[in-house]
C-alpha positions in Angstrom: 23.2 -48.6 25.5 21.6 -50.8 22.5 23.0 -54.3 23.0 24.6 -55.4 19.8 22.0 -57.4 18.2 19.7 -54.4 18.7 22.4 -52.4 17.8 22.7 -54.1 14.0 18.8 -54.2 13.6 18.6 -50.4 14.2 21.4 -49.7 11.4 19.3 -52.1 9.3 16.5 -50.1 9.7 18.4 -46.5 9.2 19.6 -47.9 6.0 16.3 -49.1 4.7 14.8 -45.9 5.2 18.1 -43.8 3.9 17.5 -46.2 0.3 13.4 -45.5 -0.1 13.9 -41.8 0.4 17.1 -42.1 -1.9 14.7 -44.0 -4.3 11.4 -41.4 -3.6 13.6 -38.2 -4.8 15.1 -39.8 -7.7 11.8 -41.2 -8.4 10.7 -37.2 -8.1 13.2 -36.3 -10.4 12.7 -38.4 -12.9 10.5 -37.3 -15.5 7.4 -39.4 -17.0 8.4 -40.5 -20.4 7.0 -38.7 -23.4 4.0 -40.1 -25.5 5.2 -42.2 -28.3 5.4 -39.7 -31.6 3.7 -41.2 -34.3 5.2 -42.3 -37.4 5.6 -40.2 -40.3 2.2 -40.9 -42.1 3.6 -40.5 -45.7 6.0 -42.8 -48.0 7.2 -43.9 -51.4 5.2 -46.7 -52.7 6.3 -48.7 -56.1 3.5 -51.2 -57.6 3.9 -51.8 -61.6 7.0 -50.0 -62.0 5.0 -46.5 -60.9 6.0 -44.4 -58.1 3.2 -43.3 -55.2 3.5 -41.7 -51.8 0.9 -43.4 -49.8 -0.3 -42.1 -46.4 -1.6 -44.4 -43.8 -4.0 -43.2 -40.7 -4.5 -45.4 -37.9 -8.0 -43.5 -37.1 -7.6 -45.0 -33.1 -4.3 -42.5 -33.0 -4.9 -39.4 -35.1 -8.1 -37.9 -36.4 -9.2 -37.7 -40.3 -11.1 -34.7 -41.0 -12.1 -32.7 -44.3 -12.0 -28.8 -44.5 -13.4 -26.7 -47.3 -13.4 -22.9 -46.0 -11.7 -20.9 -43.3 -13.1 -18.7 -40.3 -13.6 -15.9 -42.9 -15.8 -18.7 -45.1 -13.7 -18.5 -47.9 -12.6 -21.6 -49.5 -8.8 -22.3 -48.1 -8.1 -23.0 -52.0 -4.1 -23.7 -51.0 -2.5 -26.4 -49.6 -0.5 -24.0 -48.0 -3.0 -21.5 -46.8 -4.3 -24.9 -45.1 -1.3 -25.8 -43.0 -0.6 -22.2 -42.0 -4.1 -22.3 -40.7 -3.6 -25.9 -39.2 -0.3 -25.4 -38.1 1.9 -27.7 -36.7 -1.0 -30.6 -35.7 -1.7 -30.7 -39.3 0.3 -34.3 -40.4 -0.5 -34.2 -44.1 -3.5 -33.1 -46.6 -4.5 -33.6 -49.6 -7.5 -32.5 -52.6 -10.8 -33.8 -51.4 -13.4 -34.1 -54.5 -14.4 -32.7 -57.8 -15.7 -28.8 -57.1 -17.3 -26.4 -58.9 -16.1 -23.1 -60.1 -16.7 -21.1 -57.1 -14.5 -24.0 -55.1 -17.8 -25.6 -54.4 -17.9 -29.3 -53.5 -20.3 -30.7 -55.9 -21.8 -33.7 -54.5 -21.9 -35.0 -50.7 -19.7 -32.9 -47.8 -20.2 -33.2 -44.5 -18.1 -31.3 -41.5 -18.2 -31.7 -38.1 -21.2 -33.3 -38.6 -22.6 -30.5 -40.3 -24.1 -31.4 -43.9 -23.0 -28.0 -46.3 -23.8 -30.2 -49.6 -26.5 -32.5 -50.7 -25.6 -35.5 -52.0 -26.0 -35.7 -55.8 -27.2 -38.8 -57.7 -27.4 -37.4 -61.2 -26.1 -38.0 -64.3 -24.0 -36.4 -66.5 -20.3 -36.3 -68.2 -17.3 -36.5 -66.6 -15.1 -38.7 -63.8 -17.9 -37.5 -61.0 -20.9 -39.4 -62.5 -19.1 -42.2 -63.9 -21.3 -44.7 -61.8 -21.1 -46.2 -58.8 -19.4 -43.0 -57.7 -18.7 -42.8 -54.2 -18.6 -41.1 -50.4 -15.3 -41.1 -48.4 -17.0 -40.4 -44.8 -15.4 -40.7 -41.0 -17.4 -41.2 -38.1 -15.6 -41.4 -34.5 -12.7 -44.0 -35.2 -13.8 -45.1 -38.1 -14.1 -44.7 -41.5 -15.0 -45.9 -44.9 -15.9 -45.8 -48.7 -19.3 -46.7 -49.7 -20.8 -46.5 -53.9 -23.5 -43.8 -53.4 -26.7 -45.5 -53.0 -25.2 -47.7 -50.5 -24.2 -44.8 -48.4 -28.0 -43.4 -48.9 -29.1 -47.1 -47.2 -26.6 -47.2 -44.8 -26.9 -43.7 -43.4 -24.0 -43.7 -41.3 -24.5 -40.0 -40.1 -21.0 -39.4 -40.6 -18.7 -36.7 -38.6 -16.9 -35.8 -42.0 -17.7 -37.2 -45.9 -16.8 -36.4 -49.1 -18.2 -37.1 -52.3 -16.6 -38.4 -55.8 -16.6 -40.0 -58.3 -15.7 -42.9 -59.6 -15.6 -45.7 -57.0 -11.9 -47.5 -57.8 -12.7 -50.9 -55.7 -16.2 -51.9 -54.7 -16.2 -54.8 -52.4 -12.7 -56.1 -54.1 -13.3 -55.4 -57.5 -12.6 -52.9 -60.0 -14.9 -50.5 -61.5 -16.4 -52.1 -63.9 -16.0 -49.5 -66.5 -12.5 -48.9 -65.7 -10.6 -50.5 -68.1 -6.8 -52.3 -67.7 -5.1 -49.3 -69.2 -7.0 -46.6 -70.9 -5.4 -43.9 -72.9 -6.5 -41.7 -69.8 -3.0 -40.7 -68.1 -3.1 -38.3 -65.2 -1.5 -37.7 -61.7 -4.5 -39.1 -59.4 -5.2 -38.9 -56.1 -7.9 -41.3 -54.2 -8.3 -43.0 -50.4 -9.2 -46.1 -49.4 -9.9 -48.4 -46.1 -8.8 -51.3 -44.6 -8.6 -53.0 -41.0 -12.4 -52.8 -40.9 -12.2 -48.8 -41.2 -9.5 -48.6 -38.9 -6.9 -47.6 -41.7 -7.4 -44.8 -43.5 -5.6 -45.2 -46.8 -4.7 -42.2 -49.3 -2.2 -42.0 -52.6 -1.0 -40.2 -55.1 0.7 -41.1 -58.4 3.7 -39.1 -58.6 3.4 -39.2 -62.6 0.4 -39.9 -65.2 -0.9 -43.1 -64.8 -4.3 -44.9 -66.3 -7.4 -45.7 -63.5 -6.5 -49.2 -64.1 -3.1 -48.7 -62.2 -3.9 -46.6 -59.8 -7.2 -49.0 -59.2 -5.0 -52.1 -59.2 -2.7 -50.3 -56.7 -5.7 -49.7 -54.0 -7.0 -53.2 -54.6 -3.7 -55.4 -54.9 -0.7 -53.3 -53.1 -2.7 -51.0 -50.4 -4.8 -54.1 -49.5 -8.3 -51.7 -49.7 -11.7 -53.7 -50.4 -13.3 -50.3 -51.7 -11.4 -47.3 -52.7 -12.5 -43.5 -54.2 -11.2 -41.7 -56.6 -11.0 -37.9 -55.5 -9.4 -36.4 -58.3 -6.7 -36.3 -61.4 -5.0 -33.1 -62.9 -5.5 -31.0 -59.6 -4.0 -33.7 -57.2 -1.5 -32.1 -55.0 -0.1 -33.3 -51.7 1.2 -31.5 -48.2 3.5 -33.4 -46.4 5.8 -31.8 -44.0 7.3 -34.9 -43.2 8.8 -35.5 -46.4 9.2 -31.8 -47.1 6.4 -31.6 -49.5 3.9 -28.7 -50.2 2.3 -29.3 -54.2 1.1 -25.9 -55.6 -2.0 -27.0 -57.9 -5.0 -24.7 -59.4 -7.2 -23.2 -56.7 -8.9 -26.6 -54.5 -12.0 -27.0 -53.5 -12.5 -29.8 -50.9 -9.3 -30.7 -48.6 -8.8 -33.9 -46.4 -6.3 -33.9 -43.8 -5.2 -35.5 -40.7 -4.7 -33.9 -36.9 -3.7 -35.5 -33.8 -6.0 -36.1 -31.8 
């Protein structure tokens, strides 16, 4: 027979070891908690009385990628074809550059590391080759907007670019050929960086607006040192968060992001 003191310390023990098998099943049981979801990318933005939604990519968290044409090598064309493709992983996506008739990027466009288009340093008419135009290009976590011929310098080797035309912001300042408010009013789409190309920035006017605004709007509301222009006229938008899928003329270029 356990003399009483031994007695206590053996309960002691029995109840120690009843509480860290007690604490080892629920411990079992209880599942690990879920990875943070994150944020919708896409909201309403107002700067000078104009309406944008605005889509913000934390490059560290989701990946920025452009797409052009499908398994079958046909351009995607559709927003929609895009995200049926994608499916779910697809957070938002939007035009990508000036194209061709044949859907044809027509400067710059890298994927996957893959150069499919030359860069082009011509002149000529038009939005595309109102210099400095620009390149829109990710590599790893990072990514940025360079004029053209500092792209060429800086040779970044990219994983995905984009070319277009006209730069918006170039090291903090406007074009300068873009004037405060020219007669020119279109729904625009463009992207820009910030966080030292940690941020991936990209709007689009949801009415007409002049390149002034929607320059001003990358420079002094989205907080972007450079920022491209990708497109007016065509600009169209997917974002399931918001319940959002423009129908636009056939695209060309796309840029979207997918988690990682």
């Amino acid at each position: 027979m356990l003399h009483p003191e031994n007695q206590a310390v053996a309960v002691t023990v029995r109840l120690g070891i009843a509480a860290a098998l007690t604490a080892g099943a629920l411990a079992l049981a209880t599942p690990a908690p879920a990875a943070p979801v994150p944020a919708a990318p896409c909201r309403p933005v107002q700067a000078e009385g104009e309406t944008y939604t605005v889509c913000t990519v934390d490059l560290r968290r989701e990946r920025v990628r452009v797409f052009w044409r499908g398994a079958d090598g046909q351009p995607y064309s559709a927003l929609s074809t895009l995200a049926d493709k994608q499916g779910p992983a697809l957070r938002f996506a939007m035009n990508a550059g000036m194209y061709d008739k044949d859907q044809a990027p027509v400067g710059l466009y890298i994927e996957e590391g893959r150069e499919l288009k030359g860069v082009s340093t011509a002149n000529g008419p038009g939005n595309f080759h109102l210099k400095p135009n620009g390149v829109f290009y990710v590599k790893g976590d990072r990514a940025g907007v360079l004029d053209t011929a500092r792209y060429l310098r800086v040779n970044p080797k990219p994983d995905f670019a984009t070319q277009s035309g006209p730069m918006l912001v170039v090291d903090g300042h406007i074009h300068p050929k873009i004037s405060s408010d020219g007669p020119s009013q279109k729904i625009r789409n463009g992207v820009g960086v910030r966080d030292d190309g940690r941020t991936a920035v990209f709007a689009i006017s949801e009415r007409p607006v002049s390149f002034g605004a929607f320059a001003r709007l990358f420079k002094d509301s989205l907080g972007c040192r450079n920022a491209l222009f990708l497109d007016g006229s065509v600009s169209s938008l997917y974002a399931p968060s918001l319940g959002r899928s423009d129908l636009s003329r056939p695209l060309g270029p796309m840029v979207g992001a997918v988690a990682r």
